[in-house]
C-alpha positions, 0 to 999 in steps of 0.5 A: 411384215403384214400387221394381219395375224394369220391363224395357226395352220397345222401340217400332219405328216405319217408318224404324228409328225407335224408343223404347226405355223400362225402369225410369228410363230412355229412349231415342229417335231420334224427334226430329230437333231442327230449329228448323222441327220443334219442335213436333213434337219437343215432341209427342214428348218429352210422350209419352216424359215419359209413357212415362218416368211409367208405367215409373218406376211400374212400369207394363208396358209390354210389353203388346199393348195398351200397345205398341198405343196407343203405336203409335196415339199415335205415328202420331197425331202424325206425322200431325198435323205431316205 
C-alpha cells in the first residue's frame, strides 16, 4: 500500500446517487440492499472493491479520464440490471 494519502474524490450519478473514495476509505449510496437486486448490488460493491484498491494504492482518481471510466463502468452496470 502506498503511504500517499490520496484525497476524497466524488463520483455523482442521476438521482443524487454517488461514491465518494479517499486514502482507505468509501462511501456510497449506490445499493439499495434488496434481496431482488442483489446482483446489482454485488456489480457495485466489486467496482468500489476496485475503486477502494487503487486509492489505498495511491492511484488519483481525480483525474478526467478516471472520473470518465467510472461514469462508463457505472452506467454500464445499470444498464446491464435495468
Amino acid at each position: 500500500m502506498s503511504d500517499k494519502p490520496r484525497p476524497q474524490v466524488e463520483f455523482r450519478f442521476p438521482g443524487d446517487e454517488f461514491i465518494r473514495v479517499g486514502g482507505r476509505a468509501l462511501e456510497e449510496n449506490l445499493k439499495s440492499n434488496r434481496p431482488e437486486d442483489a446482483e446489482y448490488d454485488a456489480a457495485i460493491s466489486g467496482m468500489e472493491s476496485l475503486l477502494l484498491a487503487l486509492s489505498s494504492e495511491g492511484v488519483d482518481l481525480s483525474t478526467p479520464p478516471a472520473k470518465a471510466a467510472v461514469q462508463t463502468a457505472a452506467e454500464a452496470i445499470a444498464n446491464e440490471f435495468a
